[in-house]
C-alpha positions as CSV (number, residue, x, y, z in Angstrom):
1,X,-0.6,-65.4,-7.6
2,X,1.8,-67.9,-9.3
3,X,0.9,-70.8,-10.8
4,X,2.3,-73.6,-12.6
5,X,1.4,-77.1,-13.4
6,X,2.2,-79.7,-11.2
7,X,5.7,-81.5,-11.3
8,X,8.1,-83.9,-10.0
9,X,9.2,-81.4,-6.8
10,X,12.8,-82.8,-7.3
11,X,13.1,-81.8,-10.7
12,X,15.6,-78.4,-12.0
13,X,12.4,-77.8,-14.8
14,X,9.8,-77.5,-12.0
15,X,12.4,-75.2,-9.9
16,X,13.1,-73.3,-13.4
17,X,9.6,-72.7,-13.7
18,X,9.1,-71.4,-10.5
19,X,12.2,-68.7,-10.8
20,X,11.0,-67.2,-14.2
21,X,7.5,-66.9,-12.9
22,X,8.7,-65.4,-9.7
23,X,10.7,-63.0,-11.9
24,X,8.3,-62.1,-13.8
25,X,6.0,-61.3,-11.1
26,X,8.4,-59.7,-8.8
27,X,9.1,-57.3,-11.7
28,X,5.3,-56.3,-12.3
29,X,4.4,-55.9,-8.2
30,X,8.0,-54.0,-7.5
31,X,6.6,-50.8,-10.1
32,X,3.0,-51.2,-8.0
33,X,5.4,-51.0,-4.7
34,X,7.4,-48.2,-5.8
35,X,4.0,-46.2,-7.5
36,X,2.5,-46.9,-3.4
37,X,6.2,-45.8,-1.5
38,X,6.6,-42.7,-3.8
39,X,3.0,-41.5,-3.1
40,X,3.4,-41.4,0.2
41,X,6.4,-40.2,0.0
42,X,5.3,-37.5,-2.3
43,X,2.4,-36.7,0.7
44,X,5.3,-35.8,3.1
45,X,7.6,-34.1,0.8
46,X,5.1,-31.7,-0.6
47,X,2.6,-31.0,2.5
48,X,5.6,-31.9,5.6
49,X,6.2,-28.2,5.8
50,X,2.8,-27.0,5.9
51,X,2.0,-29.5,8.7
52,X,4.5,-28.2,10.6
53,X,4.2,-24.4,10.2
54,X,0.5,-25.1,11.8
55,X,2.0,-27.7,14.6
56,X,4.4,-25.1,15.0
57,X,2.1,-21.6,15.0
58,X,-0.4,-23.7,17.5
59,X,2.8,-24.4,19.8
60,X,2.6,-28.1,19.3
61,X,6.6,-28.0,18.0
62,X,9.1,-26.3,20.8
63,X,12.8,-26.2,21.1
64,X,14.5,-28.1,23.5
65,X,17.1,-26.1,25.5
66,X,20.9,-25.7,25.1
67,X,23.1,-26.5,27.5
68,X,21.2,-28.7,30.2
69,X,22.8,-31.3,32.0
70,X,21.4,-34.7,31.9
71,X,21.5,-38.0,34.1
72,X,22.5,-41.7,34.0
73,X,19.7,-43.7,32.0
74,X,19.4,-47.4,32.0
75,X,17.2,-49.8,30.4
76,X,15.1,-53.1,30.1
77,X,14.4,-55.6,27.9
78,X,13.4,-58.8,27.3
79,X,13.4,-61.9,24.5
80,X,11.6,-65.3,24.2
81,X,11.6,-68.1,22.7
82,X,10.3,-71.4,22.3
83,X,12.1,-74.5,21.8
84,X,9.9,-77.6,20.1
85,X,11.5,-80.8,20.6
86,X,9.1,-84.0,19.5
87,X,6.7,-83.7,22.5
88,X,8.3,-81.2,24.4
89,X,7.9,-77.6,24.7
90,X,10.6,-75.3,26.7
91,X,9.8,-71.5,26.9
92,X,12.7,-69.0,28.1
93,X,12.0,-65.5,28.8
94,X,15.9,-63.5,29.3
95,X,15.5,-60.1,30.5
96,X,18.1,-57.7,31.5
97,X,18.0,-54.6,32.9
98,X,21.2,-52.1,32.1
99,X,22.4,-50.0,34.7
100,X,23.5,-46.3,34.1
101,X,26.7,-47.7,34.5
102,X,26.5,-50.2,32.0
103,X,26.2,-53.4,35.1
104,X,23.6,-56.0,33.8
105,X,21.2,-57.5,35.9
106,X,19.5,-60.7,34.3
107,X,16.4,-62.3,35.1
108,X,15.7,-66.0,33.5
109,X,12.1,-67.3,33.7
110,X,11.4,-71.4,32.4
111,X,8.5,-73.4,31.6
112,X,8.6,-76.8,30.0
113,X,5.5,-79.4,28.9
114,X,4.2,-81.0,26.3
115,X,3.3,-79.8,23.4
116,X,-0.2,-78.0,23.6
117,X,-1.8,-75.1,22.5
118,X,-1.4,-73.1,25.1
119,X,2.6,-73.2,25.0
120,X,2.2,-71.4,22.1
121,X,-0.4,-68.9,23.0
122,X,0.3,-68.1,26.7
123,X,4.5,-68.1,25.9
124,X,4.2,-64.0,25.8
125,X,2.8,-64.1,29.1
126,X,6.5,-65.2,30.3
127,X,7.9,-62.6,28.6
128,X,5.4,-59.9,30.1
129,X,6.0,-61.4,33.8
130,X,9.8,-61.1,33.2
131,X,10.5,-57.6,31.9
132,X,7.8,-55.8,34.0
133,X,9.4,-57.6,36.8
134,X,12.6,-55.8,36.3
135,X,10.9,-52.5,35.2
136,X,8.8,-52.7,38.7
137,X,12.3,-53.2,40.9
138,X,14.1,-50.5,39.1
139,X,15.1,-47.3,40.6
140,X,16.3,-44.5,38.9
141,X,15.4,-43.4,35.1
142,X,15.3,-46.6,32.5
143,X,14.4,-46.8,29.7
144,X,11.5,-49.5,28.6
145,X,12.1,-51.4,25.0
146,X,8.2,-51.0,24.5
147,X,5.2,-48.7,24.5
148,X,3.1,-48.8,27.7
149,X,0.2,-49.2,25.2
150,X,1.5,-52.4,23.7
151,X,2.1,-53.9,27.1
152,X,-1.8,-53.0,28.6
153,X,-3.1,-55.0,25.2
154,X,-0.3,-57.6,25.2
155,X,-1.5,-57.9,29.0
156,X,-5.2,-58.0,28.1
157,X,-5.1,-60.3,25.6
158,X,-2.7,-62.9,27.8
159,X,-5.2,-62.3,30.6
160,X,-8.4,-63.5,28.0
161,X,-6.3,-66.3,26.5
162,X,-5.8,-67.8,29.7
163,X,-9.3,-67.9,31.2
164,X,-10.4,-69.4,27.7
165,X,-8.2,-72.3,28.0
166,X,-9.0,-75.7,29.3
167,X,-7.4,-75.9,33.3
168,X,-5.1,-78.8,32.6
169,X,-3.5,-76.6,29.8
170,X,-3.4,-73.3,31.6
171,X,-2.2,-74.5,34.7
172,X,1.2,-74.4,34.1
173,X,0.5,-70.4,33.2
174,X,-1.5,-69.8,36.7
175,X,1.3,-68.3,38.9
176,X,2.4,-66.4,35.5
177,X,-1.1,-64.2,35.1
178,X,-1.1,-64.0,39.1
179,X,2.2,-62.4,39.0
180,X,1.0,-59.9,36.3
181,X,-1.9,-59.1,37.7
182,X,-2.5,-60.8,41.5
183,X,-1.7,-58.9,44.9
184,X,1.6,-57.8,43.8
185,X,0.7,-56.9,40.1
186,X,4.7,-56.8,38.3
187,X,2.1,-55.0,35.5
188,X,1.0,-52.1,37.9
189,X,4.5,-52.2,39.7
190,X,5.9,-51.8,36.0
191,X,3.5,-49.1,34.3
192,X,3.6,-46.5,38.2
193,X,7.2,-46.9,38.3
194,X,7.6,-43.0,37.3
195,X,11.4,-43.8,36.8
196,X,10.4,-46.1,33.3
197,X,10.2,-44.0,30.5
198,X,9.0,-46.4,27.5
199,X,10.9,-45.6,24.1
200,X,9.6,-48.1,21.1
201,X,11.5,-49.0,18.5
202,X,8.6,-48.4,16.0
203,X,5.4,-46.2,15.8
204,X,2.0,-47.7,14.5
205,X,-0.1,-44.6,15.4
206,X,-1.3,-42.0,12.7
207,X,-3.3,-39.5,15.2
208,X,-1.7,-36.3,13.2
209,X,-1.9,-37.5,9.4
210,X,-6.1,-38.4,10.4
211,X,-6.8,-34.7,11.6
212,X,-9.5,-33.4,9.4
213,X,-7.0,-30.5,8.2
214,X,-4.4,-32.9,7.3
215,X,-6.1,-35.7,6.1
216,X,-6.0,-34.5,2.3
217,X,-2.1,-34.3,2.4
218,X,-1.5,-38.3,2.5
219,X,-2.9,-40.8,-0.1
220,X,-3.5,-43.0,3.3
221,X,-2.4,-42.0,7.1
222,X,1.1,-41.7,7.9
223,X,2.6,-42.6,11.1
224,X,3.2,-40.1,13.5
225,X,6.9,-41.5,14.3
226,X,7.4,-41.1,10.3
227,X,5.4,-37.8,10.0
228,X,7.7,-36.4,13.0
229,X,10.9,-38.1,11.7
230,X,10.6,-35.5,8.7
231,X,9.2,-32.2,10.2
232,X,11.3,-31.9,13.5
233,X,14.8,-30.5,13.3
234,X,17.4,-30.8,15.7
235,X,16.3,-30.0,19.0
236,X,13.0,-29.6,18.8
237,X,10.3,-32.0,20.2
238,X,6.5,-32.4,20.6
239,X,4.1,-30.8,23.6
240,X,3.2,-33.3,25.5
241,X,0.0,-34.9,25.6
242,X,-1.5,-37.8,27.6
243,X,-1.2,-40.9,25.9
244,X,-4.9,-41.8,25.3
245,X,-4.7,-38.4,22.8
246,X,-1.4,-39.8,21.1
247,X,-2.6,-43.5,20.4
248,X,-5.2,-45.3,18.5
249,X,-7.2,-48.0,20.1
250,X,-9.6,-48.3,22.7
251,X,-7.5,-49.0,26.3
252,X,-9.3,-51.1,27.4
253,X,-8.8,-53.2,30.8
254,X,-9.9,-56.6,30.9
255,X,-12.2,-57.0,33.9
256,X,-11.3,-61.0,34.0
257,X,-7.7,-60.6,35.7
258,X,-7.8,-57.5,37.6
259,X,-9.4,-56.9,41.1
260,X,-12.2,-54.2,40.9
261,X,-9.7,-51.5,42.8
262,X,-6.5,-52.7,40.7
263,X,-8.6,-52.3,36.8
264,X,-9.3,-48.7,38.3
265,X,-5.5,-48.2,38.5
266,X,-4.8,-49.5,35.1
267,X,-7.7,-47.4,33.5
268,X,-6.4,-44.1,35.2
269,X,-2.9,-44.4,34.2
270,X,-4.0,-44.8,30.3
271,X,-7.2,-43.1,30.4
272,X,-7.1,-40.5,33.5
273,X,-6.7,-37.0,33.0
274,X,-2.9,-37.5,35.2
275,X,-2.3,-40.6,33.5
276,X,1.0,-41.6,31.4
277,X,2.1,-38.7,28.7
278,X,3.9,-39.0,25.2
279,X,6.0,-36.4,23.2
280,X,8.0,-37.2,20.0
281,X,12.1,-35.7,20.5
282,X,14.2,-35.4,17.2
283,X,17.8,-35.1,19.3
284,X,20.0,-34.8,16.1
285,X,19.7,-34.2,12.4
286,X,20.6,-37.5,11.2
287,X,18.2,-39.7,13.5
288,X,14.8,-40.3,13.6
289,X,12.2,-39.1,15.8
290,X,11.8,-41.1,19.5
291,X,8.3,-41.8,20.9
292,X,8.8,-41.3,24.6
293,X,6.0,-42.1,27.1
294,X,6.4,-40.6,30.4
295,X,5.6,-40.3,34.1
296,X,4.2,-36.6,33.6
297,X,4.8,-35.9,37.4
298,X,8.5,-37.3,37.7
299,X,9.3,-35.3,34.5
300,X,7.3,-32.1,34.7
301,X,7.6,-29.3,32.0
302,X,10.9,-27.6,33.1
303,X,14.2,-29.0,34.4
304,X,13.4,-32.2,35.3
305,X,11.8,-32.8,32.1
306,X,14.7,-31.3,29.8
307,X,17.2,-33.3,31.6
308,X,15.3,-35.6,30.2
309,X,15.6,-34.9,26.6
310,X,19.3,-33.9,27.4
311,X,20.0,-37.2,28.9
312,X,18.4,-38.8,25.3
313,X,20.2,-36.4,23.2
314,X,23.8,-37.8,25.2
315,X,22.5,-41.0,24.8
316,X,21.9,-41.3,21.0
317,X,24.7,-39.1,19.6
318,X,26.8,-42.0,17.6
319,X,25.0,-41.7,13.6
320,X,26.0,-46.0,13.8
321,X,23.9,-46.9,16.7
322,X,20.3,-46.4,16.0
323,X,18.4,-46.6,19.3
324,X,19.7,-45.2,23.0
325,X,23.4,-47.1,24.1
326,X,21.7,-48.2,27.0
327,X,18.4,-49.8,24.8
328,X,21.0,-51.3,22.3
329,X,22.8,-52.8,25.5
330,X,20.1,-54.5,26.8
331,X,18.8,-55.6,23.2
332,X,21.9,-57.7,22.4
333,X,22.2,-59.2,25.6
334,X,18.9,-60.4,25.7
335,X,19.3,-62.3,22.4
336,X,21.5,-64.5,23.5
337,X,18.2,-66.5,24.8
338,X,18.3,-68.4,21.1
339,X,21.8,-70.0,22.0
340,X,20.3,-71.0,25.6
341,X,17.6,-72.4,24.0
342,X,19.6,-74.7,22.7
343,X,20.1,-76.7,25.8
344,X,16.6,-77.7,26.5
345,X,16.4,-79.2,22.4
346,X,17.7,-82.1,20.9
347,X,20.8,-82.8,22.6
348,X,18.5,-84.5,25.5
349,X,17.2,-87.2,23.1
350,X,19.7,-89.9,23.7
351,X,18.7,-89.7,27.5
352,X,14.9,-89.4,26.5
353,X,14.2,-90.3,22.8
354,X,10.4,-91.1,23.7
355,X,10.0,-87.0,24.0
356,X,13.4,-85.5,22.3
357,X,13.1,-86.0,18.3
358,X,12.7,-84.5,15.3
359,X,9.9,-83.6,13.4
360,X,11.7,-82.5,9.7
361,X,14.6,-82.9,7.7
362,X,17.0,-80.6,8.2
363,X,19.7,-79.4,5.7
């Protein structure tokens, strides 16, 4: 920590102070950050090839095939974000969903009220009605800017939130959960569309690095989107497994917001034996592995499912752009939420300055 005696906050001795001991510290942590990074590093460099001659002898690494020809793939997305204004509280949820043709369909949800606690706690639900909305309607392959693990518990924990908030707070939310997870469940419609094929842009499991034969390699587990990154070459993917065996974490269904038939359909598509699948695809030499979780019975091992990797492989051959065209599409057109937030702020407080002001100096 970094302490110093107190001061006049105005004065340059005070904001002197705090630079040299910031230096000073910064220096002494960035050789303990670089002794933690290079260990790690040191795990993958050293035992990355002997993990992989096992994944590979078991037939857990396989070779994509040359020459297949792939389809159109679109994709979905979504962005929030909350505008505070004095008393007033405006959440927008944008979400887009990219065509294979590159046509944009948008989808803009709204809630305003005051300034309460559940604003800030139920605003993801908005998000999660919005972009499983347009996941549920599309047709043909998409792509989903998420994991279909972080949606269930994104999902669960909206669902909990909600029923532990006090009714004249949560109202405004109702229709949002219903929509999620009522009659006509956007959640369910979402995660059975076999078409979506989820592709995060990061990886938080370490299922390989923890196997009792690995677990010696790595100073503390690695994740499997790193671990992959390294070991696959061009071409090559993961066998497919059912997501339950790729992903920490009890799936769990909250039993609050589902009916008794509907929490059965949620727990067999993440924990049944047919339920959704996931395989890590390395489609060039200089990109990083892709997490891809599947409908196992749309994409099948064979054709359907190497079209598949071809269509991924088409779709991420520029070194400049990081993630699938379509995903990158999608991504920048949902941030322009931020500028439409700022029509619901501050330039309403000559109409209403009772509600519209300011709550800190800017500048």
């Amino acid at each position: 920590m970094i302490q110093s005696d107190d001061q006049d906050l105005e004065s340059g001795a005070l904001r002197g102070v705090l630079t040299g001991a910031m230096a000073g510290w910064i220096d002494e942590d960035l050789v303990k950050f670089f002794a933690d990074v290079e260990s790690l590093a040191g795990g993958l460099r050293e035992h990355g090839g002997t993990v992989r001659d096992v994944l590979k002898k078991r037939g857990e690494i396989r070779l994509s095939p040359e020459g297949i020809s792939g389809f159109g793939l679109g994709a979905v997305d979504c962005a929030d974000v909350r505008q505070v204004c004095g008393n007033i509280v405006t959440l927008l949820a944008l979400g887009v969903r990219i065509s294979p043709t590159g046509t944009p369909r948008y989808l803009l949800a709204r809630k305003t009220a005051g300034n309460t606690d559940a604003m800030r706690q139920l605003a993801p639900s908005l998000r999660l009605q919005v972009e499983t909305t347009l996941i549920a309607e599309a047709r043909g392959p998409v792509i989903v800017d998420n994991s279909w693990w972080s949606f269930l518990m994104d999902t669960n924990k909206m669902i909990t939130t909600h029923a532990n908030t006090p009714r004249d707070e949560a109202g405004p939310f109702d229709e949002v959960i219903q929509a999620l997870c009522g009659e006509r469940s956007t959640f369910l419609g979402a995660v059975y569309n076999p078409d979506a094929v989820a592709i995060s842009k990061s990886g938080s499991s370490q299922v390989i690095s923890k196997r009792p034969e690995f677990r010696s390699f790595f100073p503390f587990p690695v994740s499997d989107l790193a671990l992959f990154s390294h070991i696959l070459r061009e071409g090559e993917y993961v066998e497919p497994r059912l997501i339950k065996e790729m992903t920490e974490g009890h799936a769990g269904v909250e039993a609050r917001g589902w009916s008794p038939a509907d929490r059965k359909k949620v727990f067999d598509r993440f924990r049944g034996s047919n339920g959704l699948h996931v395989t890590f695809f390395k489609p060039w030499p200089f990109k990083k592995a892709f997490r891809i979780e599947f409908d196992r019975g749309r994409f099948p091992e064979g054709d359907r499912f190497d079209a598949l990797l071809a269509s991924i492989r088409r779709e991420t051959r520029f070194p400049t752009i990081i993630e699938p065209v379509p995903q990158l599409q999608a991504d920048r057109l949902t941030k322009q939420v931020a500028s439409l937030a700022k029509l619901y702020g501050e330039i309403h407080a000559p109409r209403y300055p009772e509600l519209f002001f300011s709550t800190r100096t800017k500048g």
